[in-house]
Backbone as a printed PyTorch tensor [residue, N CA C, xyz], in Angstrom:
tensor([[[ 141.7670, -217.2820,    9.2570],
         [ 140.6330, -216.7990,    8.4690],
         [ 140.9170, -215.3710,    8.0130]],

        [[ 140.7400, -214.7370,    6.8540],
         [ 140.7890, -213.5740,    5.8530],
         [ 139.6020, -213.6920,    5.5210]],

        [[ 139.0270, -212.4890,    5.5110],
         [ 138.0840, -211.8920,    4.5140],
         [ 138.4270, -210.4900,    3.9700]],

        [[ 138.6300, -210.0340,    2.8280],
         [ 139.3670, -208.9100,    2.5100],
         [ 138.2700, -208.8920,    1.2250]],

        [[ 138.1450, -207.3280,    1.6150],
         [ 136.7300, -206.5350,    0.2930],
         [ 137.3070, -205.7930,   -0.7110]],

        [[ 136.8490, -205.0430,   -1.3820],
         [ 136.8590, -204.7450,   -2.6800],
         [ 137.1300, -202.8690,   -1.8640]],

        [[ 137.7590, -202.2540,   -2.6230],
         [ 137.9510, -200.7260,   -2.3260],
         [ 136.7220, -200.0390,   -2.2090]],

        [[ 137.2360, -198.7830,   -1.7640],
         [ 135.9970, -197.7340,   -1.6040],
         [ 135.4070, -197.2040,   -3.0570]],

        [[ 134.3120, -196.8620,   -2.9730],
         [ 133.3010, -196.5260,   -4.0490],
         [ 132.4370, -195.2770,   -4.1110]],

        [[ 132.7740, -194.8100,   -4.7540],
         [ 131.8770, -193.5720,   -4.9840],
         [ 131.2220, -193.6210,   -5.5870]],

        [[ 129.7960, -193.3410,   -5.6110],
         [ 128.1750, -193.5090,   -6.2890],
         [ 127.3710, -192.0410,   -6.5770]],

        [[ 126.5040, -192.1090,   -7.9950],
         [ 125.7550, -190.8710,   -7.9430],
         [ 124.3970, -191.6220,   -7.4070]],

        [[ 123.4440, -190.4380,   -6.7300],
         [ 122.3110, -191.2770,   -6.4760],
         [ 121.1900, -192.1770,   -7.3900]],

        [[ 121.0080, -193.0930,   -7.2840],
         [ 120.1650, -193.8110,   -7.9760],
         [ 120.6940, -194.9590,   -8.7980]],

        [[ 122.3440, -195.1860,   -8.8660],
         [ 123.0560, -196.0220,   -9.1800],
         [ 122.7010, -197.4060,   -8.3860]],

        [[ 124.0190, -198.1190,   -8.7060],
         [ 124.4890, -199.2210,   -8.0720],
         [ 125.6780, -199.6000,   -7.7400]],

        [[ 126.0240, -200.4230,   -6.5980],
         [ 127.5150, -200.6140,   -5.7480],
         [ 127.2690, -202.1870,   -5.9500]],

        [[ 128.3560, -203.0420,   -6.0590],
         [ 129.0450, -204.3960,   -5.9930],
         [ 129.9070, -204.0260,   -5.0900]],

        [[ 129.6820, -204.6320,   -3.8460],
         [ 131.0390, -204.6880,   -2.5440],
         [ 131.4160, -206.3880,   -2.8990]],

        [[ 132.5490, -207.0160,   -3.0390],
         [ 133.2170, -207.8100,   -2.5930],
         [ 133.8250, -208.4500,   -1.6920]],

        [[ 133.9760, -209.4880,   -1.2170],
         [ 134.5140, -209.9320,    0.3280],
         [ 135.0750, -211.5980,   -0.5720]],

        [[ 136.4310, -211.5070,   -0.7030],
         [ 136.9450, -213.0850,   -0.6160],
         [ 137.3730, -213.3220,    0.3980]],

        [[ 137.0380, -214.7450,    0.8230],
         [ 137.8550, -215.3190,    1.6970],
         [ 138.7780, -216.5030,    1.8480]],

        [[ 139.2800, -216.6430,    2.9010],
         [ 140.4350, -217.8230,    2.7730],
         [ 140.5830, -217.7510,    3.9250]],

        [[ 141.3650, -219.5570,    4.0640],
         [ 141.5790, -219.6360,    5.5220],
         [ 140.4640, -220.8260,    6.5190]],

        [[ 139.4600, -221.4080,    5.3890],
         [ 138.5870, -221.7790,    6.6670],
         [ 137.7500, -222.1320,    4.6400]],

        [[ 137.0640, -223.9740,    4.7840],
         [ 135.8580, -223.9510,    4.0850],
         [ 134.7200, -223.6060,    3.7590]],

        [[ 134.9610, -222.8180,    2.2360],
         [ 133.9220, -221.2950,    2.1050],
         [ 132.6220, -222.0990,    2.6840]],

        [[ 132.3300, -222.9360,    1.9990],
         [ 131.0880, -223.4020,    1.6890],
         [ 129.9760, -223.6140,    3.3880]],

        [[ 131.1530, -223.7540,    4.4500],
         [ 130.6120, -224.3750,    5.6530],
         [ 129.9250, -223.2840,    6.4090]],

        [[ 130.5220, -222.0340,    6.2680],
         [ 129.6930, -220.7900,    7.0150],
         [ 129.0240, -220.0400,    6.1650]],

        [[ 128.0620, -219.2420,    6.8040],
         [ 127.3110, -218.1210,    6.6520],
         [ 128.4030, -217.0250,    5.9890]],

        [[ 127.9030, -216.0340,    5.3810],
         [ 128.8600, -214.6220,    5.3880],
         [ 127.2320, -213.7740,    5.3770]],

        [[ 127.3400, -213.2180,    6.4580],
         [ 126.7870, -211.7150,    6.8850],
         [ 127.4660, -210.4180,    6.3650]],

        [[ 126.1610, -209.8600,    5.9510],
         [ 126.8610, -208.3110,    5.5090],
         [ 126.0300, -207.4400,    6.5210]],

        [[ 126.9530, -206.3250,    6.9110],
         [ 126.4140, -205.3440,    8.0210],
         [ 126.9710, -204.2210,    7.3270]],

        [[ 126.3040, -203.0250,    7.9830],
         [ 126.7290, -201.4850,    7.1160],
         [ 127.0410, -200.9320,    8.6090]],

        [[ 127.5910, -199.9350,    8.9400],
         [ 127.7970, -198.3040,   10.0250],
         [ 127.9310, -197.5610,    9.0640]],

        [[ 126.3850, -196.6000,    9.2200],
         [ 126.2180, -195.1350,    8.6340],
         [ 126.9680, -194.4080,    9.7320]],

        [[ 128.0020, -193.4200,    8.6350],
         [ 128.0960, -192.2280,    9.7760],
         [ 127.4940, -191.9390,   11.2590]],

        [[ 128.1790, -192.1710,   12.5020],
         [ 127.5510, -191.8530,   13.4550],
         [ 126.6010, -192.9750,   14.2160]],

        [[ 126.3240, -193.9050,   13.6120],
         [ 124.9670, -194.5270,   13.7360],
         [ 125.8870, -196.1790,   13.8380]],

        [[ 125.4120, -196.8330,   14.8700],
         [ 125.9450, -198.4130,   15.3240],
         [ 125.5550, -199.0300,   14.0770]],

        [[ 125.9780, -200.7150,   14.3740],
         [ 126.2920, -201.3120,   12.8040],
         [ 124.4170, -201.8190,   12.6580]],

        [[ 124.5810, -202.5030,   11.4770],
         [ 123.3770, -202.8970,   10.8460],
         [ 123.1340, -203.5710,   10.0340]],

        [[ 122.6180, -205.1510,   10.6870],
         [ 122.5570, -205.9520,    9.6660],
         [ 121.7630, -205.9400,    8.6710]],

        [[ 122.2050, -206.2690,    7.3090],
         [ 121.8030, -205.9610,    5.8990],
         [ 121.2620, -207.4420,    5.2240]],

        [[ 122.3000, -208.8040,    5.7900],
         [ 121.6080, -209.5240,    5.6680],
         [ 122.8700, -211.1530,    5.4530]],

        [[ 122.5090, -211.9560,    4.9400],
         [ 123.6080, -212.8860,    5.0070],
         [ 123.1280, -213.8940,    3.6410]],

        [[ 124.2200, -214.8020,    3.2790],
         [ 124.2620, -215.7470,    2.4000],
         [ 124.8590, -216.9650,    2.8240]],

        [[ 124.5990, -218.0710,    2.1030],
         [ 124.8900, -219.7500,    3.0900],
         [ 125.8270, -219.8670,    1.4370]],

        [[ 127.0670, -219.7660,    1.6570],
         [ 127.9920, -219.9800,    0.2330],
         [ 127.2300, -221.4990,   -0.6060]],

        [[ 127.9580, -222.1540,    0.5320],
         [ 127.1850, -223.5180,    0.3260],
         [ 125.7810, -223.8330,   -0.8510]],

        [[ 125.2500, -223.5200,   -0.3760],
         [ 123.6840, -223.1030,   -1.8000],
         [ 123.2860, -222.4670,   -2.0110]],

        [[ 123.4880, -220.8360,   -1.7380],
         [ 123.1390, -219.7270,   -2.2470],
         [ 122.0090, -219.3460,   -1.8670]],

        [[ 121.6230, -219.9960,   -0.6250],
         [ 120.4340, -219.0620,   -0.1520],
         [ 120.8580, -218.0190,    0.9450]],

        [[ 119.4980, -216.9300,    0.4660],
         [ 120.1400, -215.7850,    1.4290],
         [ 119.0310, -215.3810,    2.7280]],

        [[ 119.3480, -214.6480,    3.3610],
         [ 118.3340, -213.9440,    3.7830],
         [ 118.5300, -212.6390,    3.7540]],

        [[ 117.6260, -211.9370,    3.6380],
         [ 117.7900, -210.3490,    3.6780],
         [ 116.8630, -209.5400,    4.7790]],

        [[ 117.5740, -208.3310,    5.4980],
         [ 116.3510, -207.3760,    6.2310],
         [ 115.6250, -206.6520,    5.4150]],

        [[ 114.1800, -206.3330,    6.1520],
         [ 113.3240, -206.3020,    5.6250],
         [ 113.5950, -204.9920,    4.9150]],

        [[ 114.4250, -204.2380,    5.8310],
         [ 114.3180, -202.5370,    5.2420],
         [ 115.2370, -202.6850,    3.5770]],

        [[ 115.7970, -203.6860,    3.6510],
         [ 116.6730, -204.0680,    1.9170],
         [ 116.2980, -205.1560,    1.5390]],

        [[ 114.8990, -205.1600,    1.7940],
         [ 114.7080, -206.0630,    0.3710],
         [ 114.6130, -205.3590,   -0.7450]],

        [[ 114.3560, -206.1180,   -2.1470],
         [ 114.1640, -205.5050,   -3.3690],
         [ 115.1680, -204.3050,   -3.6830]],

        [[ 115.9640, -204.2490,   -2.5670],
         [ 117.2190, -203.6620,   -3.2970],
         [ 118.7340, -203.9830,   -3.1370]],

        [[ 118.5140, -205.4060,   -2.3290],
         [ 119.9330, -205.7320,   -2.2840],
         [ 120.1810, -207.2420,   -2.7560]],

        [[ 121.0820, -207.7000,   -3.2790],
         [ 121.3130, -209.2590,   -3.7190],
         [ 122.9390, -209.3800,   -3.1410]],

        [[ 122.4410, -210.8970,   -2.3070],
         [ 123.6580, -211.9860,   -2.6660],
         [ 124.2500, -212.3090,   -3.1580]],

        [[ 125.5710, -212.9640,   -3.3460],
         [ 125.8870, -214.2310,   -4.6950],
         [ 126.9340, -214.0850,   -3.7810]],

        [[ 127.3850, -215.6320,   -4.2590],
         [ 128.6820, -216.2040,   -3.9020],
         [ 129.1640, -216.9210,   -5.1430]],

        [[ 130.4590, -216.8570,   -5.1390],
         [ 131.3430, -217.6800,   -6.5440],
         [ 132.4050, -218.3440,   -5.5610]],

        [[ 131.8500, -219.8050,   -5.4890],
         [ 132.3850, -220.6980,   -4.4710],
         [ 133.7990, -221.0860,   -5.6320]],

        [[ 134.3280, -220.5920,   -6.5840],
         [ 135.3810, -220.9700,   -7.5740],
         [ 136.4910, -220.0640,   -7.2830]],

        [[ 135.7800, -219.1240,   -6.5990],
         [ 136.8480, -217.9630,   -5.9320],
         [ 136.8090, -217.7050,   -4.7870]],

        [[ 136.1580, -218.7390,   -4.0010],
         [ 135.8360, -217.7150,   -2.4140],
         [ 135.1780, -216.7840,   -2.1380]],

        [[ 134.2010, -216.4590,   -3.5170],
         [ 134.0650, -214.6330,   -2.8730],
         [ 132.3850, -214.3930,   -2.8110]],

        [[ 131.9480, -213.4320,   -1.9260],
         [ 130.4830, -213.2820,   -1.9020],
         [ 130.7210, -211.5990,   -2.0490]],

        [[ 129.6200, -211.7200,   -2.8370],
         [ 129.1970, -210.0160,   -3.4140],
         [ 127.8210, -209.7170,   -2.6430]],

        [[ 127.9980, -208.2570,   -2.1980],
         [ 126.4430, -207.7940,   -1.8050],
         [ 126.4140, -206.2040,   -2.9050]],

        [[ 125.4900, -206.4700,   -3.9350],
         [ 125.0970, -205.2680,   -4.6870],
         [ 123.8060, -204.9250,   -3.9580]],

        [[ 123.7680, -203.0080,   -3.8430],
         [ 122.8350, -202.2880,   -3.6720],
         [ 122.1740, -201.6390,   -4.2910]],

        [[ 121.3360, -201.8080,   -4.6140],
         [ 120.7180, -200.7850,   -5.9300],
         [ 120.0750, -199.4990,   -5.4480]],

        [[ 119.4040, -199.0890,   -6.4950],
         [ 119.0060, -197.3550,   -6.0150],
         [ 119.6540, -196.9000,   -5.2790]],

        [[ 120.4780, -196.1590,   -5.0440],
         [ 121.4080, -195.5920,   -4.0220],
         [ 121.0260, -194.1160,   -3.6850]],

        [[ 120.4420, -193.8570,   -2.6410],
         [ 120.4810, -193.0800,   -1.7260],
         [ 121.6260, -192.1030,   -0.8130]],

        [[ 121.6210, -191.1040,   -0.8330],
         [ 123.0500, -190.4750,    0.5230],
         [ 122.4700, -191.7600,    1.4910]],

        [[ 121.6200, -191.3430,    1.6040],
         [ 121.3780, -192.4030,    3.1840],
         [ 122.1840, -193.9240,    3.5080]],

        [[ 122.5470, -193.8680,    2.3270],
         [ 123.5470, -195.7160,    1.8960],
         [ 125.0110, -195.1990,    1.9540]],

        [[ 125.1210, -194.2420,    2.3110],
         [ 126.8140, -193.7420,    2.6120],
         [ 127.3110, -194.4820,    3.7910]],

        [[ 128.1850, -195.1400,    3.8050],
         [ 128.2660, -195.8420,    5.3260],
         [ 129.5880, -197.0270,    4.7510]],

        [[ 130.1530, -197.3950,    5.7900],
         [ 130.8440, -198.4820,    5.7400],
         [ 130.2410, -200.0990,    5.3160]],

        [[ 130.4550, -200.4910,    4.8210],
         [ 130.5070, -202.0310,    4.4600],
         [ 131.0890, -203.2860,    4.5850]],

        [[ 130.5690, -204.2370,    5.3920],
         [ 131.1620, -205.4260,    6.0600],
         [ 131.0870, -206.7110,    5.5240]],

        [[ 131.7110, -207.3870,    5.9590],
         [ 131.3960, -208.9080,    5.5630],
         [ 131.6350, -209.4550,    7.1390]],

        [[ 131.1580, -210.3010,    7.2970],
         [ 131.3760, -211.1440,    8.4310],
         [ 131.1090, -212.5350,    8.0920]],

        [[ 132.0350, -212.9060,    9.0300],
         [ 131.5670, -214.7940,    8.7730],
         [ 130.7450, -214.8190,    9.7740]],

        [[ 129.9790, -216.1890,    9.8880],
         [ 128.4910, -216.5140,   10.7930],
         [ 129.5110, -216.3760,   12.3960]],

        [[ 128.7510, -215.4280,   13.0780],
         [ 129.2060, -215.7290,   14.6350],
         [ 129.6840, -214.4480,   14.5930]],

        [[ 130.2400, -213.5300,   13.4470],
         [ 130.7670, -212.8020,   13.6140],
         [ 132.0630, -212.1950,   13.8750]],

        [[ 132.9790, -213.2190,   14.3960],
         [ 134.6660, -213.3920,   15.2420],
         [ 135.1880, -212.6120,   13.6810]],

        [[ 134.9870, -213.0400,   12.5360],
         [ 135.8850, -212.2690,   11.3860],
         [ 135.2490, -212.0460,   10.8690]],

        [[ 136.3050, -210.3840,   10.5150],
         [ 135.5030, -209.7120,    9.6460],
         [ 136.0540, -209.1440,    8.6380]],

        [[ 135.6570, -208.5040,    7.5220],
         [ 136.3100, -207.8010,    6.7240],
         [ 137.0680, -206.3530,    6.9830]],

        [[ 137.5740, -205.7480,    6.3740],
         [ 138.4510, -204.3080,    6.5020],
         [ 137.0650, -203.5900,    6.4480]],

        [[ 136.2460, -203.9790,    5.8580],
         [ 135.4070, -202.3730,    5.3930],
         [ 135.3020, -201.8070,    4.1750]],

        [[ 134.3720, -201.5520,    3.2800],
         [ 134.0200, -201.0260,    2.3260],
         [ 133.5650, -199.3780,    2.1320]],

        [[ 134.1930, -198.6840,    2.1730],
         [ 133.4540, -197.1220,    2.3630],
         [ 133.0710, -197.3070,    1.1090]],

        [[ 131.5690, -196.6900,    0.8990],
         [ 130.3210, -196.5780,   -0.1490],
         [ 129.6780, -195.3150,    0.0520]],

        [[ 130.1420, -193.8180,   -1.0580],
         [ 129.9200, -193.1740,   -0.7770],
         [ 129.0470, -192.6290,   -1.7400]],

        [[ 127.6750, -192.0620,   -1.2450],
         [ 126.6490, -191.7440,   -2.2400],
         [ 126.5490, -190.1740,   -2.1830]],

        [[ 126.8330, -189.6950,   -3.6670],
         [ 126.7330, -187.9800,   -3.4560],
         [ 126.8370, -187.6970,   -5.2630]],

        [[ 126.3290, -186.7900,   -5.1130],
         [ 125.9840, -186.3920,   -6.9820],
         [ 126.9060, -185.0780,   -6.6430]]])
């Protein structure tokens, strides 16, 4: 199993970030992919997950209305965009498959004007 993300990103505040995560290695469609963040300093934090399979997601409550799913089961790949961007959204960026065992490298998402 691979999951490998999209490079680091630098943001002014109030923008938007597209993180990437393809994977391979294992049928997209059969697991979950969880996205989790670590702010500076601060343990990880789930953000929320997608079922490739049919595109439903769930999201935490503290990101709703500002974060979306998608998966492009033609490529393997699930996107988590953040909108309005905050410093406070400076932090690493994950993908995980359901259970957690794999994960992605990490997305640094850095918010600063």
């Amino acid at each position: 199993v691979l999951l490998v993300q999209s490079g680091a990103e630098l943001r002014n505040p109030g923008a938007s970030v597209k993180v990437s995560c393809k994977a391979s290695g294992y049928t997209f469609t059969d697991w979950y992919i969880d996205w989790v963040r670590q702010v500076p300093g601060q343990g990880l934090e789930w953000m929320g997950r997608i079922d490739p399979g049919d595109g439903d997601t769930e999201t935490a409550q503290k990101f709703q209305r500002r974060v979306t799913f998608t998966a492009d089961t033609s490529t393997s790949t699930t996107y988590a965009e953040l909108n309005s961007l905050r410093s406070e959204d400076t932090a690493v960026y994950y993908c995980a498959r359901e259970g957690w065992y794999d994960w992605g490298q990490g997305t640094l998402v850095t918010v600063s004007s």
